[in-house]
KOLBA-573505 format. One record per residue (C-alpha): residue in one letter; y, x, z. Coordinates in nm, 3 decimals. Example, Ala and Ser with C-alpha at 12.3 -4.5 7.8 and 13.67 -1.06 7.14 Angstrom:
- A,-0.450,1.230,0.780
- S,-0.106,1.367,0.714
% end
This chain:
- X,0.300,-2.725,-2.222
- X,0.559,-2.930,-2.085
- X,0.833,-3.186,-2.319
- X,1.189,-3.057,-2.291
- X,1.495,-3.229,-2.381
- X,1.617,-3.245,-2.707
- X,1.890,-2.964,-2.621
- X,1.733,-2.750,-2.272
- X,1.461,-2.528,-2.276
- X,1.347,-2.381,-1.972
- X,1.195,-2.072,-1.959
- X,0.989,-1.943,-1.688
- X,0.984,-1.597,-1.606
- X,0.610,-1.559,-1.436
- X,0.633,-1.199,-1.272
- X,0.388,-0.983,-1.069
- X,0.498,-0.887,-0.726
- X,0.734,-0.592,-0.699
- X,0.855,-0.395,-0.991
- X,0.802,-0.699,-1.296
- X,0.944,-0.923,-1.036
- X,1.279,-0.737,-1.018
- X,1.303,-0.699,-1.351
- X,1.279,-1.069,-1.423
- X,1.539,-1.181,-1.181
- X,1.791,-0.900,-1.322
- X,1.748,-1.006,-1.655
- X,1.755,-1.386,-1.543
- X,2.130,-1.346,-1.389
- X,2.209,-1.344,-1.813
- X,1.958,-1.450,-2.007
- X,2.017,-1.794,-2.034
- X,2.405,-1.676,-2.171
- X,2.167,-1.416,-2.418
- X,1.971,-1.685,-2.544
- X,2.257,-1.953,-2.579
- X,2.487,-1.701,-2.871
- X,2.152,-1.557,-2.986
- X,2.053,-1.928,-3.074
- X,2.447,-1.990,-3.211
- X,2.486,-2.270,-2.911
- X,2.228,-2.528,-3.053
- X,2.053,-2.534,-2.746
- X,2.095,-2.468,-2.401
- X,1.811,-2.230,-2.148
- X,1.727,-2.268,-1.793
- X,1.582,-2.005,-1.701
- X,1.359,-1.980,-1.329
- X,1.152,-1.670,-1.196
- X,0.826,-1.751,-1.029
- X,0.697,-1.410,-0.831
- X,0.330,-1.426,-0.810
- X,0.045,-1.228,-0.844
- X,-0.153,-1.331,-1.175
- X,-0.339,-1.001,-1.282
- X,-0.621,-0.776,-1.188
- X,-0.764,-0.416,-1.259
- X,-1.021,-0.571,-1.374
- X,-0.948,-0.849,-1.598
- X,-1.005,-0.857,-2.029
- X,-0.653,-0.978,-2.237
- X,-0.875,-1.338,-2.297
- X,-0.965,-1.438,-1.945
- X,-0.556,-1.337,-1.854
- X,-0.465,-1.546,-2.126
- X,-0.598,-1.872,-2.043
- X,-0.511,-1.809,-1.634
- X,-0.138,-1.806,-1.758
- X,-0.213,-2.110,-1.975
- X,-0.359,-2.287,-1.674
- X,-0.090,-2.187,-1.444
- X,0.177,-2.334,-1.743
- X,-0.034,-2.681,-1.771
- X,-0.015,-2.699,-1.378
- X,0.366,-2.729,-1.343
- X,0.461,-2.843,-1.736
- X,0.644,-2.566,-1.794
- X,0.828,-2.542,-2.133
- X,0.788,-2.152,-2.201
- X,0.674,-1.910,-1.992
- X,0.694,-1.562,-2.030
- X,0.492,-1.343,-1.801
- X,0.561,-1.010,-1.702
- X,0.291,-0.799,-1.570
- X,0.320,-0.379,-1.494
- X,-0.089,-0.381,-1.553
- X,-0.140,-0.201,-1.839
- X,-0.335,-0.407,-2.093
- X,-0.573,-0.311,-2.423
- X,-0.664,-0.485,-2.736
- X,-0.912,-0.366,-2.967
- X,-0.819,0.036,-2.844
- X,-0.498,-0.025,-2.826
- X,-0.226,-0.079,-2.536
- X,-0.079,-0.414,-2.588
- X,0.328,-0.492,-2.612
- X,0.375,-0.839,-2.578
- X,0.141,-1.124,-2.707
- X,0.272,-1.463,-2.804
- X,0.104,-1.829,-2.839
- X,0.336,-2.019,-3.014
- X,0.153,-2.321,-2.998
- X,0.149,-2.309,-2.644
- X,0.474,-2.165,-2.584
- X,0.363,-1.836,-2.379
- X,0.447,-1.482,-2.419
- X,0.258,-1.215,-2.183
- X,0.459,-0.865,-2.184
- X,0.302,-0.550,-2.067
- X,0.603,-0.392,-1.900
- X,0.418,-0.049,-1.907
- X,0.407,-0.013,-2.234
- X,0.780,-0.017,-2.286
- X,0.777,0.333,-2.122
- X,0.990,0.472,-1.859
- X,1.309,0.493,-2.009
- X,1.577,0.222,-2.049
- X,1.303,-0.035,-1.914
- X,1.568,-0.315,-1.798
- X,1.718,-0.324,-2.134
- X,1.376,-0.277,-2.347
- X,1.230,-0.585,-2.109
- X,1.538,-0.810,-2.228
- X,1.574,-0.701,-2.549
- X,1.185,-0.778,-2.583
- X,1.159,-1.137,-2.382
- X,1.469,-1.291,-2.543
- X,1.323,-1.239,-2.903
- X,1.014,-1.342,-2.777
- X,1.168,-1.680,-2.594
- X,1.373,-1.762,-2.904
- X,0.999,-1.714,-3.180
- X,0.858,-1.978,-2.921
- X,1.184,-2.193,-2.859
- X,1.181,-2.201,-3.228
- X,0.832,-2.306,-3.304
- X,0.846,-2.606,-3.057
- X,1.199,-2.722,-3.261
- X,1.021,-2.667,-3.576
- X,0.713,-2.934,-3.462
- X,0.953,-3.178,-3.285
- X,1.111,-3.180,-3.631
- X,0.847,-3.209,-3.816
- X,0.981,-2.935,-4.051
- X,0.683,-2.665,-4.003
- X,0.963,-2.408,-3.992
- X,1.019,-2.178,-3.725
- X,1.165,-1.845,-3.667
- X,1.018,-1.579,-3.800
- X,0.788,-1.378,-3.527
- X,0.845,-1.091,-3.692
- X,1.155,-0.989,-3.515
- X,1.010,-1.026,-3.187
- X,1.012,-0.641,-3.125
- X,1.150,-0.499,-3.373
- X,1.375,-0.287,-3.206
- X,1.072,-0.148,-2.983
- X,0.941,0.113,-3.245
- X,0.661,0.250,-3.287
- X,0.540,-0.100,-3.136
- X,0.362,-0.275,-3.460
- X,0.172,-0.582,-3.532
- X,-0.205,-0.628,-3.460
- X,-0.449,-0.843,-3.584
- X,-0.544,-1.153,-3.338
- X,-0.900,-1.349,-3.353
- X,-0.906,-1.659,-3.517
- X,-1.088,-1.765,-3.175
- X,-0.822,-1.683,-2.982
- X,-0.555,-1.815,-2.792
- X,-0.247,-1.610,-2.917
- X,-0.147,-1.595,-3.286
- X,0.109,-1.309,-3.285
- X,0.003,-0.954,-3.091
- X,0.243,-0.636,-3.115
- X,0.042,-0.285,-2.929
- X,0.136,0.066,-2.912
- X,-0.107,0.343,-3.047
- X,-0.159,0.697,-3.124
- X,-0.007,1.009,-2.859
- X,0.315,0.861,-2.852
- X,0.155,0.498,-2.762
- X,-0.024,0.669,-2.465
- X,0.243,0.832,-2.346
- X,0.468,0.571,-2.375
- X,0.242,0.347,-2.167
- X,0.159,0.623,-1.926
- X,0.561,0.634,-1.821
- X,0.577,0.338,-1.790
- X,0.287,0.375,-1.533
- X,0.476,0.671,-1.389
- X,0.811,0.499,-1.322
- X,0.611,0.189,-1.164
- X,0.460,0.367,-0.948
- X,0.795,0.532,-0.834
- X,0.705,0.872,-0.735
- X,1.035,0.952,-0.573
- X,0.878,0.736,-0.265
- X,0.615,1.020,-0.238
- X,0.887,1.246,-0.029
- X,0.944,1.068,0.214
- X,0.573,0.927,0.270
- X,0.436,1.301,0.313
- X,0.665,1.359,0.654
- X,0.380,1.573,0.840
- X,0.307,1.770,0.493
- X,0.720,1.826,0.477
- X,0.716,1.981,0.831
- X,0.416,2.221,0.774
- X,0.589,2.376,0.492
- X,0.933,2.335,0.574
- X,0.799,2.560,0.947
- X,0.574,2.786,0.718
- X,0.901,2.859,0.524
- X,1.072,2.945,0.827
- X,0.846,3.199,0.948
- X,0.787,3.343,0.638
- X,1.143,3.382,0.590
- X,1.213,3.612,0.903
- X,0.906,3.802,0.810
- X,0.936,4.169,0.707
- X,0.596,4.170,0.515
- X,0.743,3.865,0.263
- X,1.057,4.045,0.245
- X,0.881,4.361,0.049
- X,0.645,4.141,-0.124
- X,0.918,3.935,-0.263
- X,1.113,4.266,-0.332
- X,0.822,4.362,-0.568
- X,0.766,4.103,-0.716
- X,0.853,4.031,-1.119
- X,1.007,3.699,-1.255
- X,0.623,3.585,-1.440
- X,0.488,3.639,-1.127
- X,0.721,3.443,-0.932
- X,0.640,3.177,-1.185
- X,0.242,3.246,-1.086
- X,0.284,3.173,-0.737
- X,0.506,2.854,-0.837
- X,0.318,2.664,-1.039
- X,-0.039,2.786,-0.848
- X,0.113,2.641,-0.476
- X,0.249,2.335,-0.693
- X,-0.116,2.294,-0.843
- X,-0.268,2.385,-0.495
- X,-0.044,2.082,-0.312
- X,-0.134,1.832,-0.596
- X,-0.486,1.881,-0.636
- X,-0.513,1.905,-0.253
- X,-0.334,1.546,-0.217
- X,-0.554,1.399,-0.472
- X,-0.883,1.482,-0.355
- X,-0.816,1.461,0.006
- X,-0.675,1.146,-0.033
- X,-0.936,0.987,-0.296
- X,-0.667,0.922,-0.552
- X,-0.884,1.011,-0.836
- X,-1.055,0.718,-1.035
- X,-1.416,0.742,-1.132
- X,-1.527,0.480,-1.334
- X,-1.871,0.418,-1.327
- X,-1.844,0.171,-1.681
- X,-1.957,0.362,-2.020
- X,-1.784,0.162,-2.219
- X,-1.522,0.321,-2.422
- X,-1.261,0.103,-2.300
- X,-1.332,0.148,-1.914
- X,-1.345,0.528,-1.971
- X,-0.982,0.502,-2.151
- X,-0.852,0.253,-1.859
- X,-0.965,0.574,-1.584
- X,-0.814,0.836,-1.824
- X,-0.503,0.675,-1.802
- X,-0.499,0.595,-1.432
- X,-0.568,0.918,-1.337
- X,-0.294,1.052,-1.593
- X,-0.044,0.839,-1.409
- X,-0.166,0.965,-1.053
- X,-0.110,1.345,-1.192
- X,0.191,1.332,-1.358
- X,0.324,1.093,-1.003
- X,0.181,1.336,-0.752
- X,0.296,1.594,-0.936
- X,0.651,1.478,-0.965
- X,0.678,1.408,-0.620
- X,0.520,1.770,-0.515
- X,0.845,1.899,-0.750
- X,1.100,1.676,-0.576
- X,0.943,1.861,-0.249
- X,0.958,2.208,-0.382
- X,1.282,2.166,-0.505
- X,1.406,2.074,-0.150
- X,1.207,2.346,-0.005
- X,1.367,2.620,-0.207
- X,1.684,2.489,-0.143
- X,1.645,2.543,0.242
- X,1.519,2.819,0.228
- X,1.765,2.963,0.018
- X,2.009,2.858,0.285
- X,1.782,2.965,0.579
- X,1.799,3.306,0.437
- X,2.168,3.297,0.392
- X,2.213,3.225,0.724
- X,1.940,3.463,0.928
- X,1.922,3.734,0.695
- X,2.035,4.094,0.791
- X,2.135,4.315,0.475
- X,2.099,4.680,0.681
- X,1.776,4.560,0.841
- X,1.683,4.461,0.473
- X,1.737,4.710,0.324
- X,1.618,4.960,0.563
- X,1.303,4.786,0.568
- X,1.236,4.737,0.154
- X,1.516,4.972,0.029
- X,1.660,4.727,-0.231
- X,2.051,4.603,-0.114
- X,2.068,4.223,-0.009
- X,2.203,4.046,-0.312
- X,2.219,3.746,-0.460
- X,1.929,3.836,-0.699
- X,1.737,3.957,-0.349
- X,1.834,3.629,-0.171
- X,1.711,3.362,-0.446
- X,1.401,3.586,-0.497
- X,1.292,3.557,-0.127
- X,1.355,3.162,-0.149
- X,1.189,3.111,-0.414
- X,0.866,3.306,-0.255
- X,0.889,3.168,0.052
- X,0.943,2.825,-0.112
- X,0.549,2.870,-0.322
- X,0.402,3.028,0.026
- X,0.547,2.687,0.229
- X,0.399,2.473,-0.065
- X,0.072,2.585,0.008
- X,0.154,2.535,0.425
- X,0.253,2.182,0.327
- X,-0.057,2.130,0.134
- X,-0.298,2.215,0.417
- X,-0.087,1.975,0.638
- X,-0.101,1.704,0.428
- X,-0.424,1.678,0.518
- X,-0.271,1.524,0.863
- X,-0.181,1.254,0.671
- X,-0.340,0.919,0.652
- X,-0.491,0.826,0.337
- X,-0.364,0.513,0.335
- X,-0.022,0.643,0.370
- X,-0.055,0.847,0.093
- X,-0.164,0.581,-0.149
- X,0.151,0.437,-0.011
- X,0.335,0.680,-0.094
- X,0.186,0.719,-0.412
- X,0.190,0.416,-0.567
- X,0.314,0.057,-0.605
- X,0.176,-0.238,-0.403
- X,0.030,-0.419,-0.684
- X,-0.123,-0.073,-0.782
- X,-0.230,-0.070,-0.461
- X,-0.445,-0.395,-0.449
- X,-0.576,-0.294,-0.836
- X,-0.726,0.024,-0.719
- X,-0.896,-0.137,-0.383
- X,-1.051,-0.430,-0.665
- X,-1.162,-0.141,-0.875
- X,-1.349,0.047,-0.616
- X,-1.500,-0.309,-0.468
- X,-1.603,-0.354,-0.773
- X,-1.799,-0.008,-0.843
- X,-1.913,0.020,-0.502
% end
């Protein structure tokens, strides 16, 4: 790539739209201070962030390799680092970060940094990865052959380790993730990307089926002896059946779920995990809802509820205990209200709600591609 000065290295942050894009310019507002003490002052780092779109469903680690090369050659960039919230394999495994230090690139799979801490895990991982490659280019305009060693490039990412790299390939230093706590690592990261918080608001006709199925239910008489009756595990029944109801319900009404119509063992894996992440998002966006909707109803029932009619009716006093009971009953029967009006919903505006734009455009290449 590019000459820099004797003392500047710019670094170019090369982000996918939306999430890896505001990660880069966050960690841009400091990283050029980072790098500067990291380095003890020798050198000084511009650093730029370039939002574009770079990455596929469908793409192998190779052919996303040398697009990132071209893109570098094309403006002379000194180092570029991209940042992509695809999640990307190597030989079985999901990959970390891959570096070319003979071409100065880094590519960094933010998924596989997990959901947790992913600002600071992003920095911590592109500023060793910018100093290896600042390194290796000082080491060949010396003429020395010395550089940094690589092996510090994530070494603070545990249980991220080293993988071999083809002699035939571009890269010559690969760091992946494997085993359970690899997947699940990568399928957070997937999770938080995805940003299933947005699913609340996105499933406004579903919200007002159960939110006016809770509020006949809770002025009914019937509900009011069946709650009565009812035992703590099978309170917990009807909870996590209406929860299971509402997310199965979105998923196939909606076509969420990924069928891959590959039988290779690596396309099968790539499905597994997408539909993991659309689970465990669904999912934690049906529990954000049925939090709310017990909630309400608890407060509904505060407000409407009659203890002599109550009583008189089931013979058990009005009580606390008898109060969060009822909500939480009525809050599993409004569940499955909400679930059958979800089906007024659009699907596109529940893959909107569901999932990030890029994830978006991924999933409408994959099923291009299979149909």
């Amino acid at each position: 790539m590019g000459e820099s000065s004797r003392n500047v290295t710019v670094v170019t942050l090369l982000a996918d739209p939306d999430a890896p894009t505001e990660v880069a310019r966050r960690m841009a507002r400091d990283l050029p201070a980072r790098l500067a003490d990291a380095s003890g002052q020798e050198r000084r780092y511009d650093v730029k962030v370039v939002s574009e779109p770079f990455t596929a469903g469908t793409e192998d680690l190779p052919t996303l390799i040398r697009r990132v090369l071209d893109r570098g050659r094309t403006e002379d960039w000194d180092i570029v680092v991209a940042l992509t919230d695809l999640p990307l394999h190597s030989q079985g495994r999901k990959l970390v970060v891959e570096l070319s230090h003979e071409h100065g690139l880094a590519l960094l799979s933010l998924p596989s940094l997990g959901g947790l801490r992913l600002h600071r895990r992003a920095r911590r991982a592109v500023e060793k990865a910018v100093l290896s490659l600042a390194g290796a280019q000082t080491a060949e305009a010396d003429g020395t052959g010395h550089r940094r060693s690589p092996g510090d490039c994530t070494s603070r990412l545990t249980p991220v380790h080293r993988a071999p790299v083809g002699d035939e390939e571009a890269a010559d230093l690969r760091y992946v993730v494997g085993g359970p706590r690899g997947y699940l690592r990568v399928l957070g990261g997937m999770v938080r990307a995805n940003r299933p918080w947005r699913l609340v608001p996105g499933l406004s006709k579903a919200l007002a089926a159960a939110l006016a199925t809770g509020a006949i239910a809770t002025v009914n008489s019937t509900l009011w002896s069946l709650a009565a009756s009812l035992d703590t595990p099978r309170l917990v029944i009807a909870m996590v059946g209406s929860i299971a109801l509402m997310i199965g319900w979105l998923i196939v009404d909606a076509r969420l779920w990924h069928r891959s119509t590959a039988h290779s063992p690596e396309e099968r894996k790539r499905a597994a995990l997408y539909n993991a992440s659309t689970v465990v998002t669904v999912g934690i966006g049906v529990l954000v809802c049925y939090a709310g909707l017990l909630v309400i109803n608890l407060v509904w029932a505060l407000f409407i509820l009659n203890g002599q009619v109550f009583a008189s009716l089931t013979r058990t006093p009005l009580h606390a205990a008898e109060y969060w009971t009822l909500a939480w009953f009525v809050a599993s029967v409004a569940t499955v209200g909400g679930a059958l009006g979800s089906g007024l919903e659009s699907d596109e505006a529940i893959r909107a709600a569901a999932y990030s734009k890029r994830e978006q455009e991924r999933r409408r290449m994959l099923d291009t591609d299979e149909d």
